[in-house]
DRENKOLRO-612052 format. One line per 2 residues: their letters; for each residue x, y, z of C-alpha. Coordinates in nm, 2 decimals, always signed. Layout:
! residues N
a = X,Y,Z ~ ... $
***
This chain:
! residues 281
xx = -3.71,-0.46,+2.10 ~ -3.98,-0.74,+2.04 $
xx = -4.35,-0.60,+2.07 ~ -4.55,-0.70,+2.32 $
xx = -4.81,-0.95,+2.26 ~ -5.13,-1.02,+2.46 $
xx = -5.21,-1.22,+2.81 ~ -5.46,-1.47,+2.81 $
xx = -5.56,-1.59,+3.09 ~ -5.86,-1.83,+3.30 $
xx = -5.91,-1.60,+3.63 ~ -6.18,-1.66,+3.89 $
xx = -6.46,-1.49,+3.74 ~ -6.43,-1.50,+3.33 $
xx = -6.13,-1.51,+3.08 ~ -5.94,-1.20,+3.13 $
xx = -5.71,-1.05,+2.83 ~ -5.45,-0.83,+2.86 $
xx = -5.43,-0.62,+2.57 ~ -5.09,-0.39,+2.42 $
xx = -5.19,-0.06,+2.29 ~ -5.02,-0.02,+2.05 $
xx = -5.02,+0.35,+2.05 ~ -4.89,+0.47,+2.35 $
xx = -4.53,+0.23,+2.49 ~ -4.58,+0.00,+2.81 $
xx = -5.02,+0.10,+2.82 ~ -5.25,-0.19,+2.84 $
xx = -5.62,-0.26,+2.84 ~ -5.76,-0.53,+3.07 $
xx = -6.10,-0.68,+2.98 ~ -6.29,-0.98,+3.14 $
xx = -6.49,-1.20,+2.93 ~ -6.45,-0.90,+2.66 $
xx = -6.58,-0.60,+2.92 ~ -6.33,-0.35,+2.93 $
xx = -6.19,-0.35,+3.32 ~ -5.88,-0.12,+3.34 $
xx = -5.66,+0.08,+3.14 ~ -5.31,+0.15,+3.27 $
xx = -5.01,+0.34,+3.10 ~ -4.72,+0.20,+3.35 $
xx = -4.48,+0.48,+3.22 ~ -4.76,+0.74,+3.29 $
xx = -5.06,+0.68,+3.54 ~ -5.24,+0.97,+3.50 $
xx = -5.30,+0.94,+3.23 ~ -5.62,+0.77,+3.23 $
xx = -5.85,+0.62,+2.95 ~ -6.19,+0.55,+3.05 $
xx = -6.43,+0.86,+3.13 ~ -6.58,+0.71,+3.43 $
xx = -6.20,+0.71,+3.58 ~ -6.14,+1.00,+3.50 $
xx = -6.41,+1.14,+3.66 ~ -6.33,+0.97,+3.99 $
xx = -5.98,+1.09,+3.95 ~ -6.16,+1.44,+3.93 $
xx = -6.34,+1.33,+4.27 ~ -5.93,+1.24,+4.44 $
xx = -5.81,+1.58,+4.31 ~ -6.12,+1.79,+4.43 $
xx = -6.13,+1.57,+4.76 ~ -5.78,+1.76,+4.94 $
xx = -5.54,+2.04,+4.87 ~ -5.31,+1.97,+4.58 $
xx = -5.03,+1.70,+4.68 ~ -5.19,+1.62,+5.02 $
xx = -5.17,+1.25,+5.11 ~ -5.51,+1.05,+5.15 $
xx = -5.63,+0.75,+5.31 ~ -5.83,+0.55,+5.02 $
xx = -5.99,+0.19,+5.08 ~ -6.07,+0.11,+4.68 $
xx = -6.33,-0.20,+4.61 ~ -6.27,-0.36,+4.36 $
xx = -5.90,-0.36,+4.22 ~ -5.88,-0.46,+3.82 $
xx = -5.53,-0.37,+3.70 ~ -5.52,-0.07,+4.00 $
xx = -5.56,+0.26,+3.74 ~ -5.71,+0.46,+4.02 $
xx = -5.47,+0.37,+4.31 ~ -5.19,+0.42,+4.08 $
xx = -5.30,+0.74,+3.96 ~ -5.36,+0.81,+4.38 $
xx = -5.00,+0.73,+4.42 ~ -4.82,+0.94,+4.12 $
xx = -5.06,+1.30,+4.21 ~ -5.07,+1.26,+4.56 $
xx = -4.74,+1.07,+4.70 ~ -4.77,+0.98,+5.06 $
xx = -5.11,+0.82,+5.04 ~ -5.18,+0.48,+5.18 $
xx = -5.38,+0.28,+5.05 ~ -5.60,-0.05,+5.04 $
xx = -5.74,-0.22,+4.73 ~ -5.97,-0.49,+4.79 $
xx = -6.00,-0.74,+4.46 ~ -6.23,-1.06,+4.49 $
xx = -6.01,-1.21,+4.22 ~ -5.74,-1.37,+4.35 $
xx = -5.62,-1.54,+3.98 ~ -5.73,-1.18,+3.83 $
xx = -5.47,-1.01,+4.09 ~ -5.18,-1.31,+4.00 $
xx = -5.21,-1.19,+3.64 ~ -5.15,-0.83,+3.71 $
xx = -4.94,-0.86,+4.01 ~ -4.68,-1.04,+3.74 $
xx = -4.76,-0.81,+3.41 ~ -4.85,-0.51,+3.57 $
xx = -4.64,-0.48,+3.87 ~ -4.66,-0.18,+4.11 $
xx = -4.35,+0.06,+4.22 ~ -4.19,+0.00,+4.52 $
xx = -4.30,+0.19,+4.79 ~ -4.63,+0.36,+4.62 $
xx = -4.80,+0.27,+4.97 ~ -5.08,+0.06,+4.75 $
xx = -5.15,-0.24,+4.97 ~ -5.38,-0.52,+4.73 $
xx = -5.57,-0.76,+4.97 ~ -5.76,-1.09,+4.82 $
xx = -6.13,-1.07,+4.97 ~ -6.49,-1.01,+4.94 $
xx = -6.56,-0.62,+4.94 ~ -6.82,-0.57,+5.15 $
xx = -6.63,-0.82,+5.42 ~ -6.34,-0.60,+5.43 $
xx = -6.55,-0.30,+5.44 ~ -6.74,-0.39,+5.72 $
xx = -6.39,-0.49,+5.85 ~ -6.21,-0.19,+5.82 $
xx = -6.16,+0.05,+6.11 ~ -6.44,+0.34,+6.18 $
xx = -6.36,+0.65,+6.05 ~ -6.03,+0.54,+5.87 $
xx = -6.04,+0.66,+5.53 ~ -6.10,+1.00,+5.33 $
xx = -6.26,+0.82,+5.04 ~ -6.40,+0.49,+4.96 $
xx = -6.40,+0.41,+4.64 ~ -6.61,+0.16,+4.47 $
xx = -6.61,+0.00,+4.12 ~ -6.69,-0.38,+4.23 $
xx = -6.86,-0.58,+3.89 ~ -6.89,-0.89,+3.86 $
xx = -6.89,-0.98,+3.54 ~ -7.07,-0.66,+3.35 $
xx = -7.30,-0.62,+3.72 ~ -7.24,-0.50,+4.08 $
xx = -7.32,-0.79,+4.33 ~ -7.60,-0.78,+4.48 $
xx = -7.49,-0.76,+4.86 ~ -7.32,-0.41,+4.75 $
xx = -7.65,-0.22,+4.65 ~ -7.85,-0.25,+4.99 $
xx = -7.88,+0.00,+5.27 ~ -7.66,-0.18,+5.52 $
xx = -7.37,-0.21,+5.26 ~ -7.44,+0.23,+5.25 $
xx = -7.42,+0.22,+5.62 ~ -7.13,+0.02,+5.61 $
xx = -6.96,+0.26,+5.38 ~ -7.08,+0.53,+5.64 $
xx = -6.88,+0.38,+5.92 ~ -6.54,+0.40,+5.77 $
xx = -6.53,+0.72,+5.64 ~ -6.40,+1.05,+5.80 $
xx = -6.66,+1.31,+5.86 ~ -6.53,+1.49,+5.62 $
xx = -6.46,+1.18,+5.36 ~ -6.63,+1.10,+5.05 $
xx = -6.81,+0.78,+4.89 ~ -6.76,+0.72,+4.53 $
xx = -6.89,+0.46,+4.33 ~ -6.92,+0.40,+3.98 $
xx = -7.23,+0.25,+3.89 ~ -7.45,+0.15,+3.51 $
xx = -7.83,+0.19,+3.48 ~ -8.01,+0.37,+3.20 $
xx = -8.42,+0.48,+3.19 ~ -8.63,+0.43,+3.40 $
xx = -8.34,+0.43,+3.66 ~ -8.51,+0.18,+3.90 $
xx = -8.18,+0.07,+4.05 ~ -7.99,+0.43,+4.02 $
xx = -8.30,+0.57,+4.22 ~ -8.27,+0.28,+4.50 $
xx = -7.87,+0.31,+4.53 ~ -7.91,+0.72,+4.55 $
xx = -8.18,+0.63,+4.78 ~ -7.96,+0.38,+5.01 $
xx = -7.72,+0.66,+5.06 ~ -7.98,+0.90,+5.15 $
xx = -8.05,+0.76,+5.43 ~ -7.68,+0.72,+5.59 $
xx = -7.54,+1.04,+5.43 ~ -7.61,+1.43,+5.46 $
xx = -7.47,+1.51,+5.08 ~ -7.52,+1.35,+4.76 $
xx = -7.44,+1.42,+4.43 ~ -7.38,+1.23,+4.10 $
xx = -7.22,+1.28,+3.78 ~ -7.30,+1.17,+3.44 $
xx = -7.32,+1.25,+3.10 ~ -7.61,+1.42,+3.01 $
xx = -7.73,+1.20,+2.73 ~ -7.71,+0.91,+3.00 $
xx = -7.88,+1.13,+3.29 ~ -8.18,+1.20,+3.02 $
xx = -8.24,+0.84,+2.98 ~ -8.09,+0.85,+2.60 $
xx = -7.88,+0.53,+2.64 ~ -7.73,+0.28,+2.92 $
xx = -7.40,+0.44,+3.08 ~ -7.17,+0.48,+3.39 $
xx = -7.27,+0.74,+3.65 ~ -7.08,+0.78,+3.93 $
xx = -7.27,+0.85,+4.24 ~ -7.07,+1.08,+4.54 $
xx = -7.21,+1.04,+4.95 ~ -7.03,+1.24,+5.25 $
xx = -7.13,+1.35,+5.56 ~ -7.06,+1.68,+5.48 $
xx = -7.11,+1.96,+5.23 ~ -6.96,+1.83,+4.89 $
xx = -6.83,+2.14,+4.69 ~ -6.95,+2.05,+4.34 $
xx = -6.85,+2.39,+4.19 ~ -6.48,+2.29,+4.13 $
xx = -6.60,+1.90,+4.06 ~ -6.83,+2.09,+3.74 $
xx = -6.59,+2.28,+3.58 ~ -6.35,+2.00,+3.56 $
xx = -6.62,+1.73,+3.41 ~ -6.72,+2.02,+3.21 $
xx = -6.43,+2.01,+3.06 ~ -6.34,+1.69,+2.98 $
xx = -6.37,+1.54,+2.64 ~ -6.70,+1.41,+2.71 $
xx = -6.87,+1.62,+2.92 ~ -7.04,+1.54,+3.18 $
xx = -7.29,+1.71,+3.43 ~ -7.28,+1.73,+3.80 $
xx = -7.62,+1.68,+3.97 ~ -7.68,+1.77,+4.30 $
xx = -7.96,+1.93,+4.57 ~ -8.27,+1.99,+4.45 $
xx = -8.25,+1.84,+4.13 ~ -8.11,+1.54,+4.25 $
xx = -8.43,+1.49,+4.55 ~ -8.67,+1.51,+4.28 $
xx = -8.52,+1.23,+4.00 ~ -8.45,+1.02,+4.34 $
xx = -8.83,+1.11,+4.36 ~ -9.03,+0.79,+4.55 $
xx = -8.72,+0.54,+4.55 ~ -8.66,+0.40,+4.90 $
xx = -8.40,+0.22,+5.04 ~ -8.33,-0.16,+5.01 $
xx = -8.25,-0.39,+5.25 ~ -8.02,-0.66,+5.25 $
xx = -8.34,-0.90,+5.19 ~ -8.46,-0.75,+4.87 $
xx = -8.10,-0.63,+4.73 ~ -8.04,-0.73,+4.38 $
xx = -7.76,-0.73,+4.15 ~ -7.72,-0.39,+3.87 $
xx = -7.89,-0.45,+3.55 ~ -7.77,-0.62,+3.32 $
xx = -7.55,-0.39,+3.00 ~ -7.72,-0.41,+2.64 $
xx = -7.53,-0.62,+2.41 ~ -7.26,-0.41,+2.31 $
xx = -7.23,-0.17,+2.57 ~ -6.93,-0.22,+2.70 $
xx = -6.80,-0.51,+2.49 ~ -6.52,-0.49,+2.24 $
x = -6.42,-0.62,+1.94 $
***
């Protein structure tokens, strides 16, 4: 059997590389302009690489009874980890994965192809367009993890984008988005903020060296309209191999502290990673 060999290819947004591991048969790593994007083991989607995944994945199995089908709208597509993992634990489940990328999707559409019948349907468009597109109160979780490049676009951090979000959900549905800021947290503070305003609950998880300002990380920030049961969400982040830590109620009011929310007018982009955060060799 010849090994596989990387992809290299131009996409819309940077030079995207498709890379073998050479560890573990038919798993591959997809970066953009040398920022890791996706990991995805076709003979095994849950298995999942990145922390910040799984964490989210802890959000989808927390989010239902075991096995129950879900409505997900994902932004932001990459090689579809997440909406594959959606599909193999919880069969049944529709879903819509929304990828700006149109040359990005080609390239995975052809290496990385998707089973039949999975219910995953990718669509080529602007997130926040389809978003504010979508049907109200259509989905049991919106997940986004929209960068472009190593950044989230700036018309995806304002209030109206969080009120947007607020639409589509369920009453009982849940926003997660995975996000990077490190100390002082100016743009963590105004995106918690945002969702303040539109949401009843909040909570985020992080690593504790990231949430004590010790060195630039993914959080990933949680909104729903109602109660968000955090107690099973900590023990599994808890035990993961790199712990993370659930912050919610009080604690999370006071490191939101004086952030308010942003408007579409003032709305910037994330800031930008260190060199070498999230680059590889």
């Amino acid at each position: 059997m010849n090994e596989p060999i990387p992809v290299i290819r131009e996409v819309d947004h940077g030079t995207a590389r498709l890379l073998p591991d050479v560890d573990r048969d038919r798993a591959w790593l997809l970066t953009v302009d040398d920022a890791p994007q996706s990991y995805v083991d076709l003979d095994d989607p849950s298995y999942l690489e990145f922390e910040y995944v799984r964490r989210l994945a802890h959000v989808v199995d927390c989010a239902a009874p075991e096995d129950a089908p879900l409505d997900v709208l994902h932004l932001g597509g990459g090689a579809l980890t997440l909406p594959r993992y959606v599909a193999g634990t919880r069969p049944g489940s529709r879903q819509d994965v929304v990828e700006a990328d149109r040359a990005l999707l080609r390239m995975v559409r052809e290496h990385l192809p998707l089973p039949d019948g999975c219910g995953i349907t990718v669509h080529a468009a602007d997130a926040r367009a389809r978003l504010e597109a979508a049907p109200p109160a259509s989905a049991d979780l919106v997940v986004a993890d929209v960068f472009g490049g190593s950044r989230v676009p700036a018309h995806l951090t304002s209030v109206e984008y969080a009120r947007a979000a607020g639409r589509v959900l369920r009453p009982d549905g849940i926003y997660a988005a995975n996000l990077a800021d490190s100390a002082p947290f100016a743009f963590l503070r105004s995106q918690l903020a945002n969702f303040a305003a539109v949401f009843a609950e909040l909570a985020l998880i992080g690593e504790p060296a990231v949430l004590r300002g010790r060195r630039f990380g993914n959080v990933v920030l949680l909104a729903s309209h109602a109660p968000i049961d955090t107690a099973p969400l900590t023990r599994r982040c808890a035990a993961d191999a790199f712990p993370a830590r659930v912050t919610h109620g009080e604690a999370l009011v006071r490191f939101i502290g004086r952030a308010r929310p942003v408007p579409d007018a003032d709305a910037v982009a994330s800031p930008e990673p260190p060199d070498g955060a999230f680059t590889i060799g």
